[in-house]
N, C-alpha and C positions, 0 to 999 in steps of 0.2 A: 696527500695524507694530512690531517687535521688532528693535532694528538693533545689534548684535555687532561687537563690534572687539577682535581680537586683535592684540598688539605683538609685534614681531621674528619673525613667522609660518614664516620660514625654509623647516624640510623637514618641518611637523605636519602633512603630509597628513592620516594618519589622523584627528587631532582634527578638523581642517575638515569631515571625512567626517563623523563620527561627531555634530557639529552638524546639518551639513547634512540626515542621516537623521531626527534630532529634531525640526526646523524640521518636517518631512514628518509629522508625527504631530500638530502642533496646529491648531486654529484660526486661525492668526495666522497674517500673511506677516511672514517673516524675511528681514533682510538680514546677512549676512555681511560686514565688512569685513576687510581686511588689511593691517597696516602692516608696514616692512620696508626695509632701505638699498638692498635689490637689486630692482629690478624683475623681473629672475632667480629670485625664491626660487619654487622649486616651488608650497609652500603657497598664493601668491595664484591660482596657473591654477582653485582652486577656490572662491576669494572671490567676491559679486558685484561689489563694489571693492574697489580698490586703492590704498593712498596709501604715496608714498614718503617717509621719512623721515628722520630726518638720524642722527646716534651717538646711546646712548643719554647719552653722557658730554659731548655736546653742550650748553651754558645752553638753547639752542634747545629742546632737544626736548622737554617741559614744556610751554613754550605751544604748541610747531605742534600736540601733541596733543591741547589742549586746545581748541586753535583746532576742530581739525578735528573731535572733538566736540563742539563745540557747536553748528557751522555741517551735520554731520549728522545732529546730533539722537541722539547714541549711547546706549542704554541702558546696554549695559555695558561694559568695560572687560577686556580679558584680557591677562596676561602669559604669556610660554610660557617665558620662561629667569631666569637666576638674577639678573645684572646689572640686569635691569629691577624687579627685587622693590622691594627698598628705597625705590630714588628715586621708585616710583609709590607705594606704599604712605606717604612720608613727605606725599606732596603727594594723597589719595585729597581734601582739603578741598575740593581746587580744584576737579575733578573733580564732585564732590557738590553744587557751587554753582550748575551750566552743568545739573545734572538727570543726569546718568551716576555709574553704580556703579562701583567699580572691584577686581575680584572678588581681594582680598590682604588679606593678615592685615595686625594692625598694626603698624608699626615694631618695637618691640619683639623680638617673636616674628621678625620678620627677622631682624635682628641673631642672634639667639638660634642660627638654622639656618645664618647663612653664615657662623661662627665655629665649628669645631668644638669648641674649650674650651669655648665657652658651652653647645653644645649639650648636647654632657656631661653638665656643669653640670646644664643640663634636666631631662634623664631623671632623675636623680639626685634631682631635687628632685620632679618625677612622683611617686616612688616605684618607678623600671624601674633593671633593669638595666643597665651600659652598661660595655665596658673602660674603664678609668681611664686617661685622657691626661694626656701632658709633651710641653712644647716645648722641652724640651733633651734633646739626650742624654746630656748629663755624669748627669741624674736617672733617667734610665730604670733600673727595678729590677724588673720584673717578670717576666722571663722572654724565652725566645725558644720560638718562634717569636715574631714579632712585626711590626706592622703601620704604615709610615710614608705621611703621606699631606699636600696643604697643607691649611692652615686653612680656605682655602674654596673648595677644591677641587669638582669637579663630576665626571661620566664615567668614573668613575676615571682621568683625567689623571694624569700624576705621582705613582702608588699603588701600593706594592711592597710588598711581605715578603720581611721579613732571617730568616735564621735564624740569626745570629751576632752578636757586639757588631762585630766585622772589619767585617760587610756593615752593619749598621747605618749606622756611621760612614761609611763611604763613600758611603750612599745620603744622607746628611742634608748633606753635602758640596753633594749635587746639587738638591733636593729645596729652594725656598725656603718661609719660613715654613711651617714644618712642623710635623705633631703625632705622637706615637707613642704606638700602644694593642698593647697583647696581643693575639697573633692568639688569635682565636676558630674553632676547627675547629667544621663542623658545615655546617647547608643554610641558604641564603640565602631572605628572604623577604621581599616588599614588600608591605606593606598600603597601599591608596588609599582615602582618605577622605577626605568631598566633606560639605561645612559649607555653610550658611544663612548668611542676613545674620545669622542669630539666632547666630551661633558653635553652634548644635545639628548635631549629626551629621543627615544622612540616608543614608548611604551609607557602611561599612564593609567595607571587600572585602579581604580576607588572601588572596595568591598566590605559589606557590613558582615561584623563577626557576629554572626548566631547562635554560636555557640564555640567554647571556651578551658581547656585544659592544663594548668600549670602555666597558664601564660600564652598556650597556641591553640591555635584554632581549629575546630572541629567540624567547622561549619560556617557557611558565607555564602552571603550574596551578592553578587556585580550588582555598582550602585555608580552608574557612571553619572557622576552628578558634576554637572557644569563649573559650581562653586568650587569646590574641590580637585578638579583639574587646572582650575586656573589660578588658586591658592598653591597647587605644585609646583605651578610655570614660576611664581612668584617667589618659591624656595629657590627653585633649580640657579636663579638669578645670582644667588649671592654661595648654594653650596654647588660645586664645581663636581659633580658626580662621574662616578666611573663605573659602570657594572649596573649591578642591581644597587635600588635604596629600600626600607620597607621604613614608612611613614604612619605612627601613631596618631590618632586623633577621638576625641570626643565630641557629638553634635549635640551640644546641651549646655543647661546652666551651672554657674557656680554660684554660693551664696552672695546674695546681693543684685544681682543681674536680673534684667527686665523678661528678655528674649535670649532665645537660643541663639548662640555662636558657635562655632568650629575653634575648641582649645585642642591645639597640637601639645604631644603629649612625648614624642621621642624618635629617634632616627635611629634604624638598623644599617649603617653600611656594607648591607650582603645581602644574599637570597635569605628570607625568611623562612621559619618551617612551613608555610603557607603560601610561601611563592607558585610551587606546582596548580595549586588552586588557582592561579591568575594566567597560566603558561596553557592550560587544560582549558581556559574560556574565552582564548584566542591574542591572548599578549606574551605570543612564543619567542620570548629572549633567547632560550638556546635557538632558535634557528637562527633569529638575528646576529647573535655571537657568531655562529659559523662562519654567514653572508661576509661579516667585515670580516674574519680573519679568511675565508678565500677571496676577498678584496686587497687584504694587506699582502697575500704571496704574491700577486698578480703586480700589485706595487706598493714594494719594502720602504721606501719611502715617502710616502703618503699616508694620512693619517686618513683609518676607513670610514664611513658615516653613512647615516642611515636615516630617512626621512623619519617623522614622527607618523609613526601607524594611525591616519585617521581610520580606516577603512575597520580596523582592530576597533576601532572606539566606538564605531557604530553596531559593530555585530554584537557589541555586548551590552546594549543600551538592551536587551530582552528582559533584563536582571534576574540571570539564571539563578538557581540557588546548586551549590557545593556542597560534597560533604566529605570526610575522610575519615577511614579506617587503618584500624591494623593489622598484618599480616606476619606470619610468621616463616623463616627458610630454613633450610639447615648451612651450616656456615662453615661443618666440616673440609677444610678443603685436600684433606690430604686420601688421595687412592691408593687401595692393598698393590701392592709390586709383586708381580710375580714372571719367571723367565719363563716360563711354558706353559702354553691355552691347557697340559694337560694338568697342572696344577689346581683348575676348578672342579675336577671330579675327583680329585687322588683323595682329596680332603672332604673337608665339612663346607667348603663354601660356601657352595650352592642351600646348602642346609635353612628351611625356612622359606625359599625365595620358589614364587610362581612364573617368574619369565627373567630372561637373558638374551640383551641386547648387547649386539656385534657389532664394529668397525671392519669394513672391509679392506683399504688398503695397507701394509707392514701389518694386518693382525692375522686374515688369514692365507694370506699368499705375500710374496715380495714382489713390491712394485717397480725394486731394478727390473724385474723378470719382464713386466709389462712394459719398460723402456726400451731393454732389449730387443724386448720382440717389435718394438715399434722402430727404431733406429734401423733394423734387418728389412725389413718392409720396406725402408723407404731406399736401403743401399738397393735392393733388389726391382726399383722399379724401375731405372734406366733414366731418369731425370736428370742425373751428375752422371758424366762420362767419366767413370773411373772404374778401378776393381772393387765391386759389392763389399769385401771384408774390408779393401782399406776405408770405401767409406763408413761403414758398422764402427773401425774402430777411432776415426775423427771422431765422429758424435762422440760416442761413450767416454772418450778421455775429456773433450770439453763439458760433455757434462759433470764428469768425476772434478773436474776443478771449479763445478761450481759457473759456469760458464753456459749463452745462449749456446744450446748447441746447434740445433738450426742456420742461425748466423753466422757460427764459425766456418761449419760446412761451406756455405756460401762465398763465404770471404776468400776461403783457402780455394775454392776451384772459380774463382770471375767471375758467377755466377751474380748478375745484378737485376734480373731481370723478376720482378712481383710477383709477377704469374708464378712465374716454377715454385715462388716460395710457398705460395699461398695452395699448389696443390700437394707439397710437401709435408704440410700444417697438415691437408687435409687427409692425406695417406696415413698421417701417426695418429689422428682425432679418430680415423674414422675405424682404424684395423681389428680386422679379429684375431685377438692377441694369442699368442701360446703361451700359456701359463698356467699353472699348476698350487692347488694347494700347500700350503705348508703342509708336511706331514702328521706332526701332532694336531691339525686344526681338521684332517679329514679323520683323523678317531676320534677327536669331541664331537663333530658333526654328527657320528656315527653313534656314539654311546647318546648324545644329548634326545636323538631322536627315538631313541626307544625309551627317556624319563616321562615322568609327565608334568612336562614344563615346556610354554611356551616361548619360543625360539620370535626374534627381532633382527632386523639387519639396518643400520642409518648409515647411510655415507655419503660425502662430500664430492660432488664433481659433478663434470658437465653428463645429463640423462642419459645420452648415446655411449659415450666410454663408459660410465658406471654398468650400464646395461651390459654391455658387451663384455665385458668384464664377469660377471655374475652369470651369464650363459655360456660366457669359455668355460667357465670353472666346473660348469654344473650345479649349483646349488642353488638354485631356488625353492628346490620341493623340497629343503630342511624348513625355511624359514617362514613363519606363520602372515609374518607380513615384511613388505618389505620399502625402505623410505631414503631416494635419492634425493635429496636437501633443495639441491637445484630446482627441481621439480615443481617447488612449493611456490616458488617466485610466479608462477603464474607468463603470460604471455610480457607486461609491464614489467614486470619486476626485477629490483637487481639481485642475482642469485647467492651474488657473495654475501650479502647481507642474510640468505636464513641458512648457511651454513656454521657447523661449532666452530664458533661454544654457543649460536645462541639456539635458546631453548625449546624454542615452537616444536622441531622435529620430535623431541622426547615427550613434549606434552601428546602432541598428537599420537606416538608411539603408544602413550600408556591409553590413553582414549581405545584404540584399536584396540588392544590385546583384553584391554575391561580388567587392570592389576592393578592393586595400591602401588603408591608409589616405593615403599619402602620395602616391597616384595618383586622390586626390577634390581636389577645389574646391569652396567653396561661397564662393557671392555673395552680397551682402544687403546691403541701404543701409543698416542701424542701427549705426553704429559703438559705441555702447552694450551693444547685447548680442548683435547674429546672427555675433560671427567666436569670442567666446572660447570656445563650445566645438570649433567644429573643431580652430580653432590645438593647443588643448589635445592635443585627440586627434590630430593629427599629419599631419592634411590643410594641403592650401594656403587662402589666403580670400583673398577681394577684395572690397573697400569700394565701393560703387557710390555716390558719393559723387554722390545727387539733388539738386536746387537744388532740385523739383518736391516733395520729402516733405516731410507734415506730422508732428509728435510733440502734437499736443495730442489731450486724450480728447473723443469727441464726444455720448459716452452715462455 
């Protein structure tokens, strides 16, 4: 298990994507976390948790973060904005002690990016180009046009060009702690570059901004250009990077200059809003993130590394062109609670809505039911020499504590031998269960079928028991269509991965039945993961809030 936590998650849909795609490409289950003041921020509808969290300017927020990595066991640690660099990056000790990375340069080199004098400075001492900055204006002597902006400004906030000493002075009026550089005419260009614990490059991506909003980018094209890679090898020398960097620059003149040069222009120490755009054209740092931290479990003491992606730098020498949009969720994430399935018809619920989608296990039968009757099957097969009840009732108390029951069975009668277990497995996997409707769930069934509204079924588990399961019961000829999760993985695929919360099965749901989405419902007793993706996607959900469910594993 692989468990991610990004701080002040906001509106990085796309990064959360662009993990979430990675997690899908390895061996490992991945958890997603997402911290944030708003339970509102877009970004968590696509976390598999959520924690809220206090300011970053808080004393507080330091420990609740560390708290809550520790108490989740976080591997690693992500910042997404400017504010949080520093303060995590001063405290990464702490972090480090509890077993979590914390994926930021060190102090230092923070300072370095959110001052733009120093930054300067930087390049400067790099060996890069950079306009030469003053924070007064009484000093400015370089020319106009010219470029005023704060010292640690972000988005282009508060970032203008004078073209007169008149406009100058007036904007420096406005403008607090301020810096002023020569404007640079020419094309804008953002290099992302994505560092090892080893401060070693793996990832170099140079991209022209085509276009341009409040500061991010709208649009871009891979520009993998020689100069500008090896102008980054020649930063990376002296800033000792950790994580992502996202590197400003201009390909053009300032007044006075013959020829075009590369003026570097600023350092983001984090994923930029434009990082996904680089991750999407084949410089997938989440998946490299993952590679070294399942390097690092494998060995805690070795620092994990990761060559420099040539094969990544040639595939994007095509110089794709990029674009991004906005989209919108619903962020609701709270589901109507209700203790009986017959509470959607006594009322109005239903009122409005053309389809209603079901969970099948704890919604409408109990799954102890289906354990029992698999526990009996297997007492009843003659594989353990003992009395059938007292084996029924081993199993069932190891499972009631939460315990393999299978194995304890095993343990308790000397039984060592693979085979027996493995047809044991295969007796509980394979059995046709007796089990029985919830009773209030066979009079919705009953009432739902003579509305006119279409009926959905989605659930989680391996295709053989779900099936078998659904043909004990008898109810397939309620439901219009029906979608065991597993199913969806295909021959290749891992099945845990398109089970809820994620959302593929309800897209495709509503695809079938041909219903907007804010005229579906879905029900489902796990208040953990069966509502966050409809919510997300913009249906209604209800909590069937079972006394009757169990949440322990029984295999």
């Amino acid at each position: 298990m692989i468990k991610i936590l990004f701080t002040s998650a906001g509106r990085r849909v796309e990064l959360m994507q662009a993990f979430r795609q990675a997690a899908d490409m390895i061996d490992e289950q991945v958890e997603i976390y997402g911290a944030d003041m708003s339970d509102s921020a877009p970004a968590l509808a696509y976390c598999d948790k959520t924690e809220i969290v206090c300011r970053i300017s808080d004393s507080n927020y330091i420990p609740l973060l560390a708290q809550i990595c520790e108490r989740e066991k976080i591997d690693v640690l992500i910042p997404t904005i400017d504010t949080d660099l520093l303060v995590l990056s001063e405290h990464k000790c702490v972090f480090e002690k509890i077993g979590t990375k914390v994926l930021v340069s060190d102090p230092e080199f923070i300072r370095a990016c959110r001052d733009k004098r120093n930054t300067a400075a930087f390049f400067v001492k790099c060996g890069l180009n950079t306009p030469n900055p003053t924070d007064n204006v009484d000093n400015y002597s370089d020319g106009y046009p010219c470029f005023i902006k704060p010292l640690d400004g972000s988005s282009s906030i508060n970032a203008f060009r004078a073209d007169s000493e008149e406009q100058l002075r007036g904007l420096a009026a406005k403008v607090p702690d301020y810096i002023i550089q020569p404007f640079v005419e020419g094309e804008e260009y953002t290099i992302d570059i994505f560092c090892g614990f080893d401060n070693e490059p793996i990832f170099i991506t140079p991209r022209k901004r085509l276009a341009v909003r409040s500061g991010e980018v709208l649009k871009t094209q891979m520009f993998m250009d020689e100069t500008m890679i090896a102008e980054s090898k020649q930063l990376l020398k002296e800033f000792k990077a950790v994580g992502e960097i996202t590197v400003q620059l201009i390909r053009g003149r300032k007044v006075g200059d013959t020829e075009d040069k590369d003026y570097f222009i600023e350092i983001n120490p984090r994923y930029g809003g434009g990082a996904p755009l680089s991750i999407k054209a084949g410089a997938d740092s989440p998946l490299a993130l993952m590679n070294m931290l399942i390097q690092l479990k494998k060995n805690p003491d070795r620092t994990p590394a990761l060559p420099y992606d040539v094969e990544a730098e040639k595939h994007m020498d095509a110089v794709s062109v990029y674009t991004r949009f906005d989209q919108s969720i619903c962020v609701d994430n709270k589901a109507t609670e209700i203790k009986s399935l017959l509470e959607l018809i006594d009322g109005d619920m239903l009122s409005g809505l053309e389809g209603l989608i079901l969970d099948l296990d704890d919604t409408l039968y109990s799954e102890k039911q289906y354990v029992r009757s698999g526990y009996k099957k297997i007492a009843e097969s003659g594989l353990i020499s003992a009395d059938p009840k007292e084996i029924e009732n081993v199993l069932w108390e190891a499972f009631s504590n939460g315990q393999k029951a299978i194995d304890v069975l095993l343990e308790k009668y000397g039984v060592a031998d693979d085979a027996i277990k493995q047809k044991i497995i295969a007796i509980y996997r394979n059995q046709e269960p007796d089990i029985d409707l919830y009773g209030d769930a066979k009079v919705l069934l009953d009432k739902l079928s003579k509305m006119d509204i279409k009926l959905g079924l989605i659930t989680d588990g391996r295709p053989e028991g779900q099936w078998s399961k659904i043909k004990a019961l008898g109810i397939e000829h309620y439901f219009d269509e029906i979608i065991v999760t597993d199913e969806l993985a295909g021959r290749c695929g891992h099945p845990e991965r398109f089970r809820k919360p994620n959302s593929i099965a309800f897209e495709i749901m509503q695809k079938r039945l041909g219903i907007p989405m804010h005229k579906l419902m879905y029900v489902g007793d796990n208040e953990n993961k069966d509502h966050k993706a409809p919510l997300m996607l913009g249906m209604k959900a209800v909590w069937f809030n079972n006394g009757d469910a169990f949440r322990k594993m029984f295999l």
